[in-house]
N, C-alpha and C positions, 0 to 999 in steps of 0.2 A: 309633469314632464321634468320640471327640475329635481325633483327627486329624484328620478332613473335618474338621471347625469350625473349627480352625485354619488349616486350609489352604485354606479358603474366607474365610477372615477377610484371609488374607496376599492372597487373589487380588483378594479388593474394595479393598482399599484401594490395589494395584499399580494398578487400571485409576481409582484417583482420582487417585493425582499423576503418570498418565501424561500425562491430554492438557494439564495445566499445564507438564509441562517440554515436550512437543510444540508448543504453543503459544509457549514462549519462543523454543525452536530455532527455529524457522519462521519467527520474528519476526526472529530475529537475522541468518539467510540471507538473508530479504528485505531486511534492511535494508545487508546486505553487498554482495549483487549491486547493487543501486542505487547502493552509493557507488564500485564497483569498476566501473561503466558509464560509459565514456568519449564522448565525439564527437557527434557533432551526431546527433537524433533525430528519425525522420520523424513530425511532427505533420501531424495531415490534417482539416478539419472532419469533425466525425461518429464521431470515434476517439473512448473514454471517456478520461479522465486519473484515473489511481489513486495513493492518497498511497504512501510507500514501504514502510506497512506492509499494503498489499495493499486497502485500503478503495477503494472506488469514490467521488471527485469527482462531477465531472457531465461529460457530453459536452462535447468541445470546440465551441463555436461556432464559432467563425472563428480565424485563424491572422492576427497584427499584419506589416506587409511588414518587421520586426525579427524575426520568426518567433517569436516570443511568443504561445503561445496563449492564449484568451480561452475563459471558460466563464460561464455565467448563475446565480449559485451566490444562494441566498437574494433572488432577485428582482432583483440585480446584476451585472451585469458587472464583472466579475476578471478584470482582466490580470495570467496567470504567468511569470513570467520564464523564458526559453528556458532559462538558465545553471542553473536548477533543476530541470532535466528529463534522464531517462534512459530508455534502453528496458530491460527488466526482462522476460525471457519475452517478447516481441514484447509489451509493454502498456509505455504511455506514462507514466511513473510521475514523480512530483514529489517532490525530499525537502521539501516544507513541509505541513503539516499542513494539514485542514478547515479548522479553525479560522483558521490562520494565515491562510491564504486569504481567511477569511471575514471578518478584522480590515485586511484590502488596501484601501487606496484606490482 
């Protein structure tokens, strides 16, 4: 019987720091493939824009004739800069954060 307690002990605490290093890994890819995505990226109104750690922005609004998209983030219009954009898994991905976004002129 002491064996199962142990070995239930060892099995709970493997699935606690599993999805914490799953969660870094995952973080670290995503943020790899984005910096490793080169060349011009098809933005198209109606596409979502996702930051590079996988989070959902907001829908692209409209696309600048600079091809800079433009999304309606906290009641605003945010213009992204095109040069900060990748595609990532066919999803249109920005390395600037929410936030960063959300502090844009």
């Amino acid at each position: 019987m002491k064996k199962f307690a142990a070995l239930a002990a060892v099995a709970t605490l493997a699935t606690l720091a599993a999805p914490a290093a799953f969660a870094a890994e995952s973080s670290q890819s995503v943020r790899a493939a984005t910096d490793a995505a080169a060349g011009s990226v098809a933005v198209n109104a109606g596409k979502m824009l996702y930051t590079s750690n996988g989070s959902r922005v907001a829908a692209i609004y409209r696309v600048t004739a600079e091809g800079n998209p433009q999304v309606i983030l906290n009641g605003k219009l945010v213009t992204v800069p095109a040069s900060t954009l990748s595609d990532v898994n066919g999803k249109v991905t920005t390395s600037l954060s929410k936030a960063e976004l959300g502090r844009a002129q």
